[in-house]
C-alpha positions in Angstrom: 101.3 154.1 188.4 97.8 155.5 187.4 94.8 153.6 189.5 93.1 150.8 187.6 90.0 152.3 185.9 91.5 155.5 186.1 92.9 155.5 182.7 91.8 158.3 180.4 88.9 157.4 177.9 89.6 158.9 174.1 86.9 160.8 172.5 86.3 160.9 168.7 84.9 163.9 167.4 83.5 163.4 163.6 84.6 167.0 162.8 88.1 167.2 164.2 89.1 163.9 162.2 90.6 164.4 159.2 92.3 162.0 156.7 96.1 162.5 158.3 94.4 161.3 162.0 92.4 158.4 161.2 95.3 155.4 160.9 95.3 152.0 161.3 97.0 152.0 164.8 93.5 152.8 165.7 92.3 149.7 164.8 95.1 147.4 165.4 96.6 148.7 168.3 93.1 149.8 169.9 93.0 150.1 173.3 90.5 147.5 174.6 89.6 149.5 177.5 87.9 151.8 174.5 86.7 149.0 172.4 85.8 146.1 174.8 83.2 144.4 172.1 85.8 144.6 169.3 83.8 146.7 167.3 84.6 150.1 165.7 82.8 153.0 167.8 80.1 155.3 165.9 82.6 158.0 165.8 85.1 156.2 164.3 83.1 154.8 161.5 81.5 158.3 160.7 84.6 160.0 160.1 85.9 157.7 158.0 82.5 158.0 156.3 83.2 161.4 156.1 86.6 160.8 154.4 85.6 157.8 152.3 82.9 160.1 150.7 85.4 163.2 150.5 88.0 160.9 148.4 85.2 159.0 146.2 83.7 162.9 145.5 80.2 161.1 147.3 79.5 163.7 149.2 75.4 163.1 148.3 75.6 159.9 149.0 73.2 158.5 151.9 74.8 155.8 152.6 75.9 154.3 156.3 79.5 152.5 156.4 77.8 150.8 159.5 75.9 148.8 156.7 79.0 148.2 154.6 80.8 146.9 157.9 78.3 144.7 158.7 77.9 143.4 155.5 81.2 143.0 155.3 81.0 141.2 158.7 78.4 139.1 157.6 80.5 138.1 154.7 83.3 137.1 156.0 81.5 134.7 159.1 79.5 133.5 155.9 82.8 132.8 154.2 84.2 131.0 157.4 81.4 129.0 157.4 81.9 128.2 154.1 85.2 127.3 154.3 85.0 125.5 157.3 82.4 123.5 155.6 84.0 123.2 152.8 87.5 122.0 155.1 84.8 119.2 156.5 84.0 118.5 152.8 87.7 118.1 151.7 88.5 116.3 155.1 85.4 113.5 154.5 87.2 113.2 150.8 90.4 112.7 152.3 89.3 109.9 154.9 87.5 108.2 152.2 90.3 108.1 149.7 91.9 106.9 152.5 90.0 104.2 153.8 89.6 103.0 150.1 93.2 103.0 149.7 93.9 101.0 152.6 90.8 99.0 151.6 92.6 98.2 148.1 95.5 97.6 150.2 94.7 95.1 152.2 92.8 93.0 149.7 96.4 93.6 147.4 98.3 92.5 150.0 97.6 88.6 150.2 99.1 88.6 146.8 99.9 85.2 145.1 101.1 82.0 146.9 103.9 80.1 145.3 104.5 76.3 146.0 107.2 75.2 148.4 109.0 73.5 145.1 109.6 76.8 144.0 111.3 78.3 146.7 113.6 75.8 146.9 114.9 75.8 143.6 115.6 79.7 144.6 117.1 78.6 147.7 119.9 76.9 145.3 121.3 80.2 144.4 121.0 81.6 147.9 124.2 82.7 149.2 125.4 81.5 153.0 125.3 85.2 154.6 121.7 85.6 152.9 119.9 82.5 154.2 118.4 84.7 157.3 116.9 87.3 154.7 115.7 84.6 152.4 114.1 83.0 154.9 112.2 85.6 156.1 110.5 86.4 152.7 107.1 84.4 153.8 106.7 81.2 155.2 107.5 78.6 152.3 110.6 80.1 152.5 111.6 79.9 155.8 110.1 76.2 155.8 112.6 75.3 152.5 115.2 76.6 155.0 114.2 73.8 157.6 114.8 70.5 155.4 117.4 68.7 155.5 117.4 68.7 151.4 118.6 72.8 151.9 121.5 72.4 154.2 122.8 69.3 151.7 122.7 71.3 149.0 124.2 74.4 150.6 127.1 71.8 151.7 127.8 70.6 148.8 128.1 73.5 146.7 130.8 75.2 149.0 132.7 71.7 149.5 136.3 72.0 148.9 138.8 68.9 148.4 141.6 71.7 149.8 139.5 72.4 152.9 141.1 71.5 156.1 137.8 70.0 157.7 137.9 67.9 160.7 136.7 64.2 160.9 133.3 65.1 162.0 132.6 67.2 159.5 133.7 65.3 156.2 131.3 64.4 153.3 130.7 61.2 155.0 129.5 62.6 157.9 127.4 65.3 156.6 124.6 62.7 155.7 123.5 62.1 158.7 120.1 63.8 160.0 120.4 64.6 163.4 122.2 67.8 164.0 123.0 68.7 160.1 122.2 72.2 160.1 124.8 72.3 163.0 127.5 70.5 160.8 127.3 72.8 157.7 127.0 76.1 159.7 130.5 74.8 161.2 131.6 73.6 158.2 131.3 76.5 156.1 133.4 78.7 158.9 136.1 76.5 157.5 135.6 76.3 153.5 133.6 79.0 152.5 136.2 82.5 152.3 134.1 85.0 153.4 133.2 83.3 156.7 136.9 82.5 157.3 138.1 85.9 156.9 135.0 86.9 159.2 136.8 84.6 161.9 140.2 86.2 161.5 138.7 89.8 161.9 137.7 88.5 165.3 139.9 89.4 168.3 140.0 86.8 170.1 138.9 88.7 173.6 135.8 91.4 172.2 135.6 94.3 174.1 132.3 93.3 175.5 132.8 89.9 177.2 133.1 91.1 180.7 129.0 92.3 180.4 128.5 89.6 178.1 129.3 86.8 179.9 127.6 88.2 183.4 124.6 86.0 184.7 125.7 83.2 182.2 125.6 79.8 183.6 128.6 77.6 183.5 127.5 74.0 182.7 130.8 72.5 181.9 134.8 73.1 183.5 137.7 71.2 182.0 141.8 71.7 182.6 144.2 69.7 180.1 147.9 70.4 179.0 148.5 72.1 175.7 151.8 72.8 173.6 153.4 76.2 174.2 155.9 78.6 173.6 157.5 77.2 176.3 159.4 73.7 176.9 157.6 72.9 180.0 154.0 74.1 177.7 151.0 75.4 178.9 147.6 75.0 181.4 144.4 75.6 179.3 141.1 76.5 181.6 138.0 75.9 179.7 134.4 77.1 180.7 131.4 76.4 179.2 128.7 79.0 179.4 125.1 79.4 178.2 124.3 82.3 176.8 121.6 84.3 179.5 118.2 84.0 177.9 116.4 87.0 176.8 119.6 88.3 176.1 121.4 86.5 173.1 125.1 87.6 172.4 124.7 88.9 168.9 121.3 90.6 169.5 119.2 88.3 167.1 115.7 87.9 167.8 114.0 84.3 168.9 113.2 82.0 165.9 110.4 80.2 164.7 109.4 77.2 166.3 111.1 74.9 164.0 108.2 71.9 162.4 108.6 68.6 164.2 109.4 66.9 160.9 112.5 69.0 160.8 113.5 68.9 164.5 116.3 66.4 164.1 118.1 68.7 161.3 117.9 71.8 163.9 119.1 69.3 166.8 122.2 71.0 168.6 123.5 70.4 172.0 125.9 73.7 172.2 123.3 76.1 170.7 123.4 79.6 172.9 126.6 78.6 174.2 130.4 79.8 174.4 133.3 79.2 175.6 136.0 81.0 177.9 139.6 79.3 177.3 142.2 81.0 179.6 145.6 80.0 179.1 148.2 79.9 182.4 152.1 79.3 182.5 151.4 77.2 185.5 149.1 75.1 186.9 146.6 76.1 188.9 144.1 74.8 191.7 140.4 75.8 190.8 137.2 74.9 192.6 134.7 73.2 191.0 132.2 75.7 189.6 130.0 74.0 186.9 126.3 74.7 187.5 127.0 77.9 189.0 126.5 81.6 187.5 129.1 83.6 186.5 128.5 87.4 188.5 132.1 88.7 187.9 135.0 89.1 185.1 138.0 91.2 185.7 141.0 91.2 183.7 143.7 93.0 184.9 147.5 93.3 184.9 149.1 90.5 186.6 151.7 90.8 189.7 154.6 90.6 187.6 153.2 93.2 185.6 154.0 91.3 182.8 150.8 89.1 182.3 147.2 89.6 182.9 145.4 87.7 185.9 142.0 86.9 185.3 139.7 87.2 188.1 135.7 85.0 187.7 133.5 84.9 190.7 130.3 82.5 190.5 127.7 82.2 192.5 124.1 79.7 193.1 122.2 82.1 191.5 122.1 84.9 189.0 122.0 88.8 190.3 118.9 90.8 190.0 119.3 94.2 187.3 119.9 97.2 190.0 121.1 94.7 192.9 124.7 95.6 193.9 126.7 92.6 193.6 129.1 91.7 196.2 133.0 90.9 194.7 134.0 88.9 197.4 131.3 87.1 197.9 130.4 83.5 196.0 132.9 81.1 195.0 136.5 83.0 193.6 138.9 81.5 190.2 141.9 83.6 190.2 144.2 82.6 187.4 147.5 84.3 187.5 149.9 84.5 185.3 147.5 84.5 181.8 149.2 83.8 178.5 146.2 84.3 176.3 142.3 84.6 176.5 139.9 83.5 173.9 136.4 83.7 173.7 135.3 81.6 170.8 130.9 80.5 169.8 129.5 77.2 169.5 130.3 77.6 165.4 133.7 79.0 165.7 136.6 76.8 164.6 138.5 76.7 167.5 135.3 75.1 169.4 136.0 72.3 171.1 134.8 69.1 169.3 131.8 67.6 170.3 129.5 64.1 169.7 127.7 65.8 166.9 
């Protein structure tokens, strides 16, 4: 390895360069231990002086390429300039079409107003499964979707004399005020086909009720005989859970504060809630676990590897995200053998009836 600094200079003589030995390599490729500045050494420039005049036949002429070069230098920084002011030019342009745009924008985007009357002789033609989109259009129309006179109409125009309604939920019934948004919505999972087929496309155990149902509180426990396949019938375990907030089941966002003229019609006891119905061959001795908070949900083959045993610990108080939760410890319901497991919402038809 040579020493550093020891690396041999080149020397340009104007005489011994000729047009076959001056070549771009010696400006692109120049070694910048022989050109620190980045310019092009006298040498250089008078042999291809020399050259430039034998081609052009300007032998006479008295001209310096220096000159040319730095003219030509000159130029281009000019032209830079030029363009760089010229990018600041276009760039100020830009941000004022721009800011004018948005300005036309934002005094375009108030638009026009329309009454409440009007939206609610729209919301007549409003399909069930497009109440949520039509009611996020502006405000009037999310406030037609609070009265009472919307959810009457909606009823009404999906009423069947066919449907296989319960008692709470006939014509006679729908009139009353308190809780009839809850009525219809239930209602129409029982008259109106495309929410009917929605419920049988619905296993009747989703995948994700194990994580679902963690740190949900149960606020209700009930056992009562039910007909089965079998003479002797079956034990039906029923848990009532509220759905953990900040964390709704089907992922919707929090509503609007519903106007306290309309807070009757919105009134529903069972809102955010589900419930867990385990049937057993047997009967079986539970503790008492309402008010506590679900931290565990197995289900697993069952002994007689026949059935699944479902396995529910609670505890007083929910577990923290990254806190390992102990299996063993809280308050245990083992139910063993299981003939079926259901998981059904407040709206679904096989809810239990309540007062509303």
């Amino acid at each position: 390895m040579p020493k550093k600094g020891s690396r041999k200079r080149l020397k340009y003589r104007a005489g011994d360069v000729c047009s076959e030995s001056v070549t771009v390599a010696d400006y692109a490729d120049a070694d910048p231990a022989i050109v620190k500045s980045g310019r092009v050494k006298k040498a250089v420039a008078n042999a291809v002086e020399k050259e430039v005049k034998l081609l052009c036949g300007l032998e006479a002429s008295q001209g310096a390429v220096e000159e040319v070069l730095s003219s030509a230098v000159t130029r281009d920084s000019s032209d830079d300039r030029d363009a760089d002011e010229d990018g600041e030019g276009e760039t100020k342009v830009i941000h004022k079409k721009k800011s004018k745009r948005r300005k036309e924008s934002s005094e375009s985007s108030d638009g026009d107003e329309y009454p409440v009357d009007i939206w609610l002789v729209l919301s007549s033609y409003i399909r069930p499964e497009d109440v949520c989109r039509f009611s996020l259009i502006c405000r009037n129309a999310w406030m037609v979707t609070c009265t009472a006179v919307f959810w009457t109409r909606l009823y009404k125009r999906h009423y069947r004399m066919d449907a296989d309604l319960p008692l709470r939920l006939q014509p006679d019934r729908i009139d009353r005020m308190c809780g009839l948004r809850a009525r219809v919505i239930r209602s129409l999972f029982h008259m109106y086909e495309p929410f009917v087929s929605r419920v049988s496309a619905i296993p009747t155990l989703p995948e994700a009720t194990p994580t679902t149902l963690l740190n949900s509180k149960c606020v209700l426990f009930g056992v009562k005989k039910v007909a089965g396949t079998r003479p002797e019938g079956l034990w039906e375990f029923s848990f009532k859970f509220v759905k953990q907030q900040g964390n709704p089941r089907n992922g919707c966002a929090k509503s609007l504060p519903v106007p306290k003229q309309y807070e009757d019609v919105h009134t529903n006891s069972d809102s955010d809630c589900y419930m867990l119905q385990v049937s057993t061959f047997n009967f079986i001795f539970t503790p008492v676990v309402m008010g506590m908070t679900l931290t565990l949900f197995t289900i697993n083959v069952s002994t007689d590897m026949r059935h699944h045993r479902v396995r529910l610990v609670f505890q007083d108080s929910p577990v923290r995200r990254g806190k390992k939760r102990g299996d063993h410890v809280g308050t245990q319901v083992v139910l063993d053998p299981v003939h079926s497991v259901r998981l059904v919402d407040w709206w679904h038809p096989h809810y239990p009836s309540t007062s509303s």
